[in-house]
N, C-alpha and C positions, 0 to 999 in steps of 0.2 A: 549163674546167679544174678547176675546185671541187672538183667529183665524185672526181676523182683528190687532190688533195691535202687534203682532208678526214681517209680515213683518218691522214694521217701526223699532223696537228694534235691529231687526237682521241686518240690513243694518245699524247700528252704532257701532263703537269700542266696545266693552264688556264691557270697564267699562262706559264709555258712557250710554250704553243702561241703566245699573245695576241701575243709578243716574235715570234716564229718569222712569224707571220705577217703581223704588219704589215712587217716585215725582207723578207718576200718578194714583199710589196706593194709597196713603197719599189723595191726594184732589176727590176719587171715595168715600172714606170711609168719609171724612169730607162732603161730597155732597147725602150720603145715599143710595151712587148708585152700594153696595157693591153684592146687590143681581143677578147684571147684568153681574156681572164677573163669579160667582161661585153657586155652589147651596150650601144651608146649608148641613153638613155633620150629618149623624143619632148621635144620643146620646148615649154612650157607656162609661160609668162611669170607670172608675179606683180607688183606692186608694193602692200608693205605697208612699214611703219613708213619710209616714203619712200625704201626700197630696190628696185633689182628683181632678184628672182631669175628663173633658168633656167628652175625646176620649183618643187614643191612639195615635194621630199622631200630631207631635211636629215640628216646626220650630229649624234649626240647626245654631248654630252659625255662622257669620260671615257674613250674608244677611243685617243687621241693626245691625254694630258693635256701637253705637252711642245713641240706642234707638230712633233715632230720627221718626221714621216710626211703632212704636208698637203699636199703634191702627187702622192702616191699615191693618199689618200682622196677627196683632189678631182675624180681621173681617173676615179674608179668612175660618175661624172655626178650626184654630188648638183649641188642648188638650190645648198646653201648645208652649211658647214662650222664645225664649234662645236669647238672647242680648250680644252683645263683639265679638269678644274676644276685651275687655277695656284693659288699663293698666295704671298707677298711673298718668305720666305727656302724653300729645298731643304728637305724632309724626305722622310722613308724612307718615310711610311705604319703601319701595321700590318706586324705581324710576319706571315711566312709559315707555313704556306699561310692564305688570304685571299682565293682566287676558285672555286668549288666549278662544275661541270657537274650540273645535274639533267637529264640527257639525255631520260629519260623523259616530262617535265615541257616539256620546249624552252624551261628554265631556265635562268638563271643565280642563285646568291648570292655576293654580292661583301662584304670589311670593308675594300677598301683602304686608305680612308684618308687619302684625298687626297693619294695618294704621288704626288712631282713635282720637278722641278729649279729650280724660284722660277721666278718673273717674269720677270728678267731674261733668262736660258735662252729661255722661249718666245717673249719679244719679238725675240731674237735670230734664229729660227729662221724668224720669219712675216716678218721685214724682208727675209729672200731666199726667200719661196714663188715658184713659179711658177705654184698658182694662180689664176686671176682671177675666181671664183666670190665671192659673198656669204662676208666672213668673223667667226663669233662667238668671242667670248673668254669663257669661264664661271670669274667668280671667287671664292676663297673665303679664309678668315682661316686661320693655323696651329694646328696643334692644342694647341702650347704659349701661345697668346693666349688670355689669361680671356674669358669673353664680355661682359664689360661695357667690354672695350677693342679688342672685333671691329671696331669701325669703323675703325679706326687702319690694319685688313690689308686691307679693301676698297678705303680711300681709295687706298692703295698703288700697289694691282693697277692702280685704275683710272687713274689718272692714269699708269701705267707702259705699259698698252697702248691709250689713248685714240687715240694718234696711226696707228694700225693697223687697228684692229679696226672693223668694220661696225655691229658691235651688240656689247655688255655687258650677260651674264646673270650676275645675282647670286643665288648660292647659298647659300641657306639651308634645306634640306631633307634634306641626306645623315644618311644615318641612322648613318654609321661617323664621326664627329669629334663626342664628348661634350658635349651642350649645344646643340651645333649648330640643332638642329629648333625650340628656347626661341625661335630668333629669327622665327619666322613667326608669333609671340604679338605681346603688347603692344610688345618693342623695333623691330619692325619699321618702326614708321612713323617713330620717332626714325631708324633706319638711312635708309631712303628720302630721308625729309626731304635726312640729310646728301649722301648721293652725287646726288643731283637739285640739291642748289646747287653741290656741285662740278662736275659735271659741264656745269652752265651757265656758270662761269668758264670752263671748258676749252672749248665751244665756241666762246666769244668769241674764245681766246685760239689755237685754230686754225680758226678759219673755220669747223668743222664742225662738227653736233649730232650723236652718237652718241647713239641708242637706246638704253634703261637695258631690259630685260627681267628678270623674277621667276621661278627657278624654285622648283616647289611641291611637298609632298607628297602622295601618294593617299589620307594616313591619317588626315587634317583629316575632322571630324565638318563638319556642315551648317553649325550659328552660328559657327564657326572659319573656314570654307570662305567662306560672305559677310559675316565681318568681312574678314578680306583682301582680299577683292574690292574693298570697300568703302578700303581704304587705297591698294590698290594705282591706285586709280580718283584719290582723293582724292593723292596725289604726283605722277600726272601720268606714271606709268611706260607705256612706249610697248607691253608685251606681254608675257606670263604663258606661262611653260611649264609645261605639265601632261601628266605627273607625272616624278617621281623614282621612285625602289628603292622599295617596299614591307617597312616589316617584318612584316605581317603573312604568317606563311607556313603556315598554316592549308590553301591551296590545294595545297602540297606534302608535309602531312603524310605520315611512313610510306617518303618514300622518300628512297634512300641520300644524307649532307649535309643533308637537311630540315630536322639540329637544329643544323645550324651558323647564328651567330650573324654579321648583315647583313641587308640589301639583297634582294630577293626582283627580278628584273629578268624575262622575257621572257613564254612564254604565259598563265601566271598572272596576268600583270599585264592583261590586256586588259582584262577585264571593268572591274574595280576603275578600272582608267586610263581609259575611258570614261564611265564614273560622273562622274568628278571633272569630265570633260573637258564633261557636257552642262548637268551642274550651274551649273558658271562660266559657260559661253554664257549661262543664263536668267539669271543674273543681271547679267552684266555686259554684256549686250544691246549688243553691237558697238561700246561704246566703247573697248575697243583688243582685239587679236587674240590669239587663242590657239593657243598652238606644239604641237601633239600629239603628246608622249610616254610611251613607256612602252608594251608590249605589239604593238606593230606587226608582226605574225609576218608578211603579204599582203599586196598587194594589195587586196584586200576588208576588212581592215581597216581599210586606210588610209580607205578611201571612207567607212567606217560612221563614224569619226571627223570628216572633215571633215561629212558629214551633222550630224551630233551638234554642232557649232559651231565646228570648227578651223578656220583658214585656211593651216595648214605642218603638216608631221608631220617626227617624228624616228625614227629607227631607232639601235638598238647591238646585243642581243640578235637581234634577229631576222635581220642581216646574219651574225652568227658560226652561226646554226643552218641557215640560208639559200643564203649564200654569196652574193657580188657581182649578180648576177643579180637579188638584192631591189629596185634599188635601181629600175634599169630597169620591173621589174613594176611597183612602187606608181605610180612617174611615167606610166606607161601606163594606169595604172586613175585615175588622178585628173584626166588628160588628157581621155578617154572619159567622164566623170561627167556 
């Protein structure tokens, strides 16, 4: 059915469509009529950060920052499902427009902004999901918190949806909240440090350890690249997602949006997200796993990535240029590998 409702999506604003279509997601999956969009994807078990998933192929934050749509996205057959980026109180994001189509490209540029309805809102909404797949929480601090008091909005987050969530990916890498990207420098390990001893009270304190994951930028030079490694090894964090948006947009020069300011997300990014993705394997040589995002247009991608040292892949871009059917193909191609 893609094929047909495509035109309609594309001929609306971006983020227009973005609403429109998770909306139409939401009442296919409440109507049972999940099986008309997608086929089921083969069964390809995992178990990493002492979870198991389904599959190997995961939904990427930022598609349902809200949770409000996680039993629709869940029914498309990911592994596993990442929700947020949350952050403590509601805000708007960025002002509109703020999500650009480079169609030519099998782009996206996004400045959202970590637009979202707080913590609270998404905890509300995952405490009645239906579904029972692997679930990730990706959290981030508000845009009005200085960065020398971001710890204060992570702690928040975490301890707001510890009791939920499968895994917590902390985000420090969005290129649209000012300052932001400062924290994958020197404060980083101060940050980690913190949320790794809270996060040890809190499993005492419900029986369970939840996974702390990292997500990263594509646009870390090599000594940047494995100093982090080198922290995120040294804290004890269970798993690294590579990558985020790129702002280098060099690879869409020229064409229409190119010079809007954000986030560079879909074919573009392959190369570069790869890069980052084989770099980290050599150095962090299997002592804890890396989540592959960023650029996932196939199938065949997916494969080249986990070749390259992934052990999960993530998709967002390439499901909107795609459509449902993505999601089934990579699970088939990494199934067969």
């Amino acid at each position: 059915m893609y094929p047909l409702i495509r035109p309609l999506l594309s001929a609306l604003p971006a983020e227009a469509a973005h609403r429109l279509g998770l909306g139409l997601l939401g009442t296919a999956e409440r109507l049972r009529l999940m099986r008309l969009l997608c086929p089921p994807p083969p069964a390809d078990p995992v178990e990493l950060m002492g979870l198991r998933f389904a599959n190997r192929v995961g939904l990427a934050a930022g598609l349902d920052k809200n949770g409000d749509y996680v039993d629709g996205l869940g029914a498309l057959g990911f592994g596993f499902v990442e929700l947020g980026t949350v952050t403590p109180r509601a805000q708007p994001g960025n002002p509109p427009p703020r999500l650009f189509r480079l169609s030519r490209a099998r782009a996206l540029i996004n400045r959202m902004g970590f637009n979202n309805r707080g913590v609270a809102h998404l905890v509300g909404r995952a405490m009645r999901r239906r579904y029972v797949g692997v679930l990730g929480i990706n959290i981030g601090k508000n845009a009005a918190t200085p960065l020398q008091q971001a710890a204060g909005d992570y702690l928040h987050c975490l301890e707001a949806v510890y009791p939920l969530a499968d895994y917590v990916a902390v985000n420090v890498s969005s290129p649209n909240t000012p300052g932001l990207r400062g924290l994958q420098g020197g404060p980083l390990d101060r940050l980690l440090r913190t949320l790794v001893a809270r996060r040890d009270v809190l499993a005492d304190q419900c029986e369970r350890r939840v996974p702390l994951a990292v997500k990263i930028a594509p646009d870390l030079d090599k000594p940047s690249l494995d100093a982090l490694a080198d922290t995120l090894i040294e804290r004890g964090i269970e798993a690294v997602i590579a990558t985020n948006t790129t702002i280098d947009l060099s690879r869409v020069s020229g064409l229409p949006h190119s010079g809007e300011a954000g986030g560079l997300s879909g074919a573009p990014l392959t190369a570069p997200a790869a890069e980052i993705c084989a770099a980290l394997a050599e150095r962090l040589r299997g002592v804890l796993p890396i989540i592959a995002s960023g650029g996932l247009m196939s199938g065949a991608d997916a494969r080249a990535r986990i070749a390259a040292g992934a052990a999960l892949v993530q998709v967002y871009t390439g499901l909107i240029y795609r459509g449902p059917g993505l999601v089934a193909e990579i699970a088939r191609a990494l199934a067969a590998r």
